[in-house]
N, C-alpha and C positions, 0 to 999 in steps of 0.2 A: 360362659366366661365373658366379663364386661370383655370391650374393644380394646380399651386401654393396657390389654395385657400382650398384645399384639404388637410385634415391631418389625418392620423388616431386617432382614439379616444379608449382609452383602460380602463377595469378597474381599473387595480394595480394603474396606475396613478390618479384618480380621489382618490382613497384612501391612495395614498400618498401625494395629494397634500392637502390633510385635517389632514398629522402625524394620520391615525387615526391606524394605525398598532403598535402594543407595541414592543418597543426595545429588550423585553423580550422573541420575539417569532423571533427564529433563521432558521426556515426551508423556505424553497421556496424563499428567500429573496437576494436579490443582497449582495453584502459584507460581509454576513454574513456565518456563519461555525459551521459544527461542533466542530471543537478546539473550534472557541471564546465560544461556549455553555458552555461545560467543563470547559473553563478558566474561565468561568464569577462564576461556582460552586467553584472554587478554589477561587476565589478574595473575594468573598461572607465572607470562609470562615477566611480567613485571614484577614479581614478587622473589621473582629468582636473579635478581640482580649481578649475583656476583659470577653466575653462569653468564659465559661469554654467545654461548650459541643456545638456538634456541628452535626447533619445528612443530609446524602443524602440520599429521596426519592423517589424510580424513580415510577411514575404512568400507570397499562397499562390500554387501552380503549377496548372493545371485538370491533372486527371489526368495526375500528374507520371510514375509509373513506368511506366504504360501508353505514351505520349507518345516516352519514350526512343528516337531515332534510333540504329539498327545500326550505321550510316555512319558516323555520324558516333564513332561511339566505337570502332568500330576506327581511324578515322583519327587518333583522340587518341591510342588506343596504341599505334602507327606513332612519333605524336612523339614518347610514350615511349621509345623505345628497346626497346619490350617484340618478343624474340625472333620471326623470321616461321616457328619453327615453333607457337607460342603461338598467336601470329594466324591461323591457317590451324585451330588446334585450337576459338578462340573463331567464328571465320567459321561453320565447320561445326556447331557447337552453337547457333549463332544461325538459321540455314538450313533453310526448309523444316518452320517452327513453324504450328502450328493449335491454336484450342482449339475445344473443344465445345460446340456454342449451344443445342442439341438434337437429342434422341436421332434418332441417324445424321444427323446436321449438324454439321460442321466451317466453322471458318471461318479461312484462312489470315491472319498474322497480320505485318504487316513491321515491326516496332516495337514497341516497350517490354521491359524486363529482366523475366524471369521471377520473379513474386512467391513467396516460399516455397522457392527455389532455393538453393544455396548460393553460388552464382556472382554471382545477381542484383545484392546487394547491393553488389559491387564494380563491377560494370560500373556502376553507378548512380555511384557514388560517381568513375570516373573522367570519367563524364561531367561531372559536376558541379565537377569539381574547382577548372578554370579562372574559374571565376566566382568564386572566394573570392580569385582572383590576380589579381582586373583592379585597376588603378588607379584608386582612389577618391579623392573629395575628400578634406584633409587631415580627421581628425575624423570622416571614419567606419569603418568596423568592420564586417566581415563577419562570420556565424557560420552553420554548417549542421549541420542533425541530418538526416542522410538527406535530405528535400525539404524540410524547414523552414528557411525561410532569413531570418533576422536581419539588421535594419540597428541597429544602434547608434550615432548620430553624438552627437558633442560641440559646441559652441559656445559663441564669445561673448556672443553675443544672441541674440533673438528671430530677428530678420532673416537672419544668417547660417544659424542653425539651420535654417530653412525652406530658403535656397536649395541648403544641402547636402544636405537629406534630398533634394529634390526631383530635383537631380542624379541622388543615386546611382539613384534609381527608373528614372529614364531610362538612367541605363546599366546595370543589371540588366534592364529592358525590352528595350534593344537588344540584349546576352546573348541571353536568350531566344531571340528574333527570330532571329538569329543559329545559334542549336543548334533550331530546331523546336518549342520550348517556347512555354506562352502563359500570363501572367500570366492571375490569378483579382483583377482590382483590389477586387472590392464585394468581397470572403473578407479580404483587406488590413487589417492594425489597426495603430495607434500610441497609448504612452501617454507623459506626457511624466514622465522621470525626475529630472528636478531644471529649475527652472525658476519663475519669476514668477509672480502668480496670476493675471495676466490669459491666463493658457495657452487658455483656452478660443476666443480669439479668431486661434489658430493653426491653419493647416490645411497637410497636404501633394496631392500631383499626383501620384497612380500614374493612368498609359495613359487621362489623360483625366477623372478621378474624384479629386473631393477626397475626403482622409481625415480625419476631425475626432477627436485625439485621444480616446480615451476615459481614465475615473474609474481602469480598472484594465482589462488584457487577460489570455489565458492563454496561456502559454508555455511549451510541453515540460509541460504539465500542472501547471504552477504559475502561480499566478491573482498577475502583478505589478500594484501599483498606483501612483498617483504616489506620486513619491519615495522608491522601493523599499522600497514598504510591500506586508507580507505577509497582514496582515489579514483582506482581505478572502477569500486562498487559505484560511485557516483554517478561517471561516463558509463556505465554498464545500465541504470537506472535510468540517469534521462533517454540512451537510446532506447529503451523497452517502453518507456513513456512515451514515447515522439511515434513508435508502432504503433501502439495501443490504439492513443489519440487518430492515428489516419484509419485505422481499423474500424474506429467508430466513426470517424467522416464519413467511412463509405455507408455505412448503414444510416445515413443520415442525410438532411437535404436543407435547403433553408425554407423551404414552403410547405415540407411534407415531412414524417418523422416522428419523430418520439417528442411530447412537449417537454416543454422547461425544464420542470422538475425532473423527468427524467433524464435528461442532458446532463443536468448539475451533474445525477448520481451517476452517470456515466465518469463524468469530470473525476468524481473522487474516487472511481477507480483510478483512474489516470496518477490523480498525484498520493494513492496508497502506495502505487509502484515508487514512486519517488521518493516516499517519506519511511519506506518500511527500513525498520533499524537504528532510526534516526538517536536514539540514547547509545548507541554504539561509537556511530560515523559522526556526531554532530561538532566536533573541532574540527575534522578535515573541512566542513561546508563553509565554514568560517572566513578560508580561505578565498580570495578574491576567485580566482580562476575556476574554484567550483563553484560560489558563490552564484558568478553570472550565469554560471548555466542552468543552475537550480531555477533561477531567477526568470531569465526570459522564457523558458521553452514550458515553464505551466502557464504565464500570462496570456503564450498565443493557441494553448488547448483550451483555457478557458475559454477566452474570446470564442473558439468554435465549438467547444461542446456545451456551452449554455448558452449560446445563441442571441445574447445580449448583451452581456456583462462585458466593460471597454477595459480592454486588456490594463491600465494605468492601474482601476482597482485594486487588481491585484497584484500592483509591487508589491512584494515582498512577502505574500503571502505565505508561501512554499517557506520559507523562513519562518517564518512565527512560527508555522505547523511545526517544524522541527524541535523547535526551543520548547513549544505546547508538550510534543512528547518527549522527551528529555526531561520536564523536570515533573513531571507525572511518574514517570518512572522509577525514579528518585524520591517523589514521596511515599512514605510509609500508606495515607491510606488513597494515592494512586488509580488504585480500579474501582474505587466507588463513585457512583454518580452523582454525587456532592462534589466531589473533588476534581472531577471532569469538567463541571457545569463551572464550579470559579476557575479555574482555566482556560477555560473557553472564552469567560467573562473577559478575563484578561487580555487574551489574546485577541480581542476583538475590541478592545481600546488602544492595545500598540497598533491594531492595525488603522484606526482613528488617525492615531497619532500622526502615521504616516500619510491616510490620506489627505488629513488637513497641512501638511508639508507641503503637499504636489504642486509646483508653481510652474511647473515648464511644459504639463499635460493637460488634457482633457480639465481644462475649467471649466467647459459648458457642462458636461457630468457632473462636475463638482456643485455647480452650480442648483440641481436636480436633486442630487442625492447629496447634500451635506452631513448626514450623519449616515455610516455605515450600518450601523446594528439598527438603524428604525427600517434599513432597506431587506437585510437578513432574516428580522422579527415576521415579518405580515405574512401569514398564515397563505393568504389569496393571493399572494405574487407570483401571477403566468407570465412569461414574455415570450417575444417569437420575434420572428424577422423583419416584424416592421417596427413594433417598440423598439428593436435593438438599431434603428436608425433614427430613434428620435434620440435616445438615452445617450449615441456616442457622436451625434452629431453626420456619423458618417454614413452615406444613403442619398438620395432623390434632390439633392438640393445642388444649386450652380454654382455658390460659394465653395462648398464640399469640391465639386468635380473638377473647376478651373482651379484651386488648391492642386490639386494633385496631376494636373494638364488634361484631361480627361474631356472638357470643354472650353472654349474659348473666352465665355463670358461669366460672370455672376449673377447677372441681370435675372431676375424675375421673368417668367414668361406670359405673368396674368397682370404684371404689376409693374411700378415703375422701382420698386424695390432689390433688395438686395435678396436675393432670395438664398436664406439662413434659416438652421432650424427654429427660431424664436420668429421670423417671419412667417414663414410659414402656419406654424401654430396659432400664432396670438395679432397676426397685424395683416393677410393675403386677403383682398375682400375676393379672391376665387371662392375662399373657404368659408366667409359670413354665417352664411346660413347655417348651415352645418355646427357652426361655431356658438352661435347665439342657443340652439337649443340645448347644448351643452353647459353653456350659462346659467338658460332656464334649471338646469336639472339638479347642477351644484350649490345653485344662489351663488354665483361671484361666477368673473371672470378671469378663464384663465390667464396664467402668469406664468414665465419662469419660475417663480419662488413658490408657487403655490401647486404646479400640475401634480405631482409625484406625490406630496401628502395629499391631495385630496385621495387618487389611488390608493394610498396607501391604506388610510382611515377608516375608510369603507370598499366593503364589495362592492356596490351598487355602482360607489361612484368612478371606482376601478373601470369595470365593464364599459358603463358610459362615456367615459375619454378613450378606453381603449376600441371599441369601435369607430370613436371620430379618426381617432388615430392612422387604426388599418384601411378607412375608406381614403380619407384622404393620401396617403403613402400610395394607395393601389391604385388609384385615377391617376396620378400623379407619374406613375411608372408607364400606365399604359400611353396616356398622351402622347409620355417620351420617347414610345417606341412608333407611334405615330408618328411624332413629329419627324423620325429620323426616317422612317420608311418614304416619307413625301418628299425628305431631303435627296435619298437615294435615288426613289421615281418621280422626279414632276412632271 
């Protein structure tokens, strides 16, 4: 039989081709996200206007995946309709599981979806399914990310609000009960989303245990507060980012470490944490107060985890990113790499924009790098701790140190100059020599206007400035620590 008569056959698709998966359950699923989860609790509640009160419930499960009955979720997909040679294919995959407790100890296992599988996630998901489909009071609202499970209820009042949340607990309880499952009540949070200020004197009933709203909860990793305030997700972000970043200072040095590139991509972890959610929270960031903080504290992780890059760069970085994802989000074809890449495009001309604004920083950078994206482009751009004190100015130089009181003069110590990073470079006859064969190697001499493209243009000639660069920086350092030791002993 030719090949072409040959296809594979998979579950997800037999249960997709029956819609038997609820809209409402956002984990393991193609197109689906954490945002739209969140967003679908936000639309929830703004769409119920004329309801006065408003909560979010978030549900936990005690060891949800592990917990998972075999039985019971072939018996679901029995109702499915899903094929009895499927079932007989999922039976024997589920059959005769053990894991490893210690070495030469096995422990047989009758329960739970294999984590890290690729199957897991759908038997999970049909387990789960049914309980986004029981019938709820009118006003509440299911929502699942994999085992996170949402109550969202609306009301006219206090009272109503209470007796519905309290319901649905009891019949997601009985669920459970029901499939083998077993609520985590004290793990159980609620905050209230729209509502009177005496909220505080409102409580719900999961399995026995009141809940007492809280200020703000975290949801799919986004910190809601009352009244679908993002705020406090903000300050909860930059402090995890401000960790993160000294987390990786520590593993990190300025002479020793991980290069450039891998800095950067340290870096963007750093501002992932910052930017995760951003189509959700990006009108509260708007706000000055959050604004500034989004603003300075990635300027000064960049400065340290890419090792060169002068903190001015990247005003307002952390901002674009956000607006980048936000309207990606928003567009229909969003996740394709077309549509990423003129995003990026863009976003990398408002950042132009702004750094050709910058009139009260870093002009000698500006100076250096006048175009952003020709600095971002170059395939070969290493830098390290000495480039990053030619590029910000700040480093080895007397001008730099007596700026900042650090020494007493500006004065050149090879020279009757002023000793500045463009001195240094292009006018110290200490460095001539040095200088000249560099010349020889570029054909022209270096400039302000000229060092950074030639780097840029060529490897060759990258390497070549960037050795005059780090010898001179490194004589330059020792001296210093010479001259200061003879100061100390003479």
């Amino acid at each position: 039989m030719a090949d072409k008569n040959f296809r594979p056959i998979c579950l997800l698709n037999s249960c997709k081709s029956k819609n038997e998966f609820s809209e409402r359950q956002y984990g393991f699923r193609r197109g689906k996200s954490t945002i739209q989860a969140v967003e679908n609790v936000i639309n929830i509640v703004r769409e119920n206007q004329t309801d006065r009160w408003a909560t979010l419930i978030t549900v936990d499960v005690k060891n949800a995946f592990n917990s998972a009955s075999w039985d019971i979720i072939l018996r679901k997909l029995r109702r499915m309709g899903i094929p009895k040679y499927l079932l007989s294919t999922i039976d024997n995959y589920l059959e005769e599981r053990s894991i490893q407790i210690d070495k030469g100890t096995d422990m047989e296992i009758s329960a739970g979806v294999p984590q890290g599988s690729i199957l897991g996630p759908t038997l999970w998901n049909v387990l789960y399914n049914d309980l986004l489909e029981e019938v709820m009071p009118k006003g509440v609202h299911t929502i699942a990310y994999a085992d996170d499970l949402a109550l969202v209820v609306t009301a006219k009042d206090k009272s109503q609000l209470k007796w519905k949340a309290d319901e649905a607990l009891i019949q997601v309880n009985r669920w459970m009960e029901e499939n083998e499952l077993e609520l985590a009540p004290h793990k159980t949070e609620a905050v209230i989303l729209r509502g009177r200020k005496e909220r505080e004197i409102i409580s719900f009933r999961c399995n026995g245990l009141d809940i007492q709203p809280k200020d703000s909860i975290e949801y799919l990793g986004i910190t809601m507060g009352q009244s679908c305030q993002f705020g406090d997700h903000i300050k909860k972000s930059v402090i995890k980012a401000e960790e993160k970043a000294a987390q990786i200072m520590r593993l990190t040095s300025n002479l020793r470490g991980p290069g450039s590139r891998k800095r950067e991509m340290l870096y963007n972890v750093v501002q992932s944490i910052l930017v995760y959610g951003a189509p959700i929270w990006h009108g509260t960031a708007k706000k000055s107060v959050y604004k500034d903080k989004l603003t300075k504290n990635p300027k000064k992780d960049a400065n340290q985890s890419s090792q060169c890059i002068p903190n001015c760069i990247y005003e307002g970085i952390t901002e674009l990113i956000i607006e980048e994802r936000q309207i990606l989000y928003h567009r229909e074809d969003g996740s394709t790499e077309a549509a990423k890449r003129e995003e990026r495009e863009n976003t990398i001309q408002k950042w132009q924009d702004i750094w050709n604004q910058t009139e009260d920083v870093a002009q000698w950078t500006k100076q250096l790098i006048p175009q952003v994206d020709d600095w971002l482009k170059c395939r070969h751009r290493k830098t390290d701790y000495y480039l990053s004190q030619i590029l910000t100015g700040h480093g080895s130089f007397t001008a730099y140190t007596n700026r900042i009181g650090k020494t007493d003069s500006d004065a050149c110590r090879y020279c009757s100059g002023i000793d500045t990073t463009a001195h240094t470079l292009f006018e110290c006859p200490r460095w001539q020599i040095e200088r000249n064969r560099v010349n020889a190697v570029i054909g022209s001499d270096l400039s302000t206007e000229n060092i950074v493209r030639f780097m840029l243009q060529d490897e060759k000639d990258w390497q070549t400035i960037y050795i005059y660069i780090r010898n001179v920086m490194k004589t330059k350092e020792v001296e210093e620590r010479q001259e200061a030791a003879r100061i100390r002993n003479p």
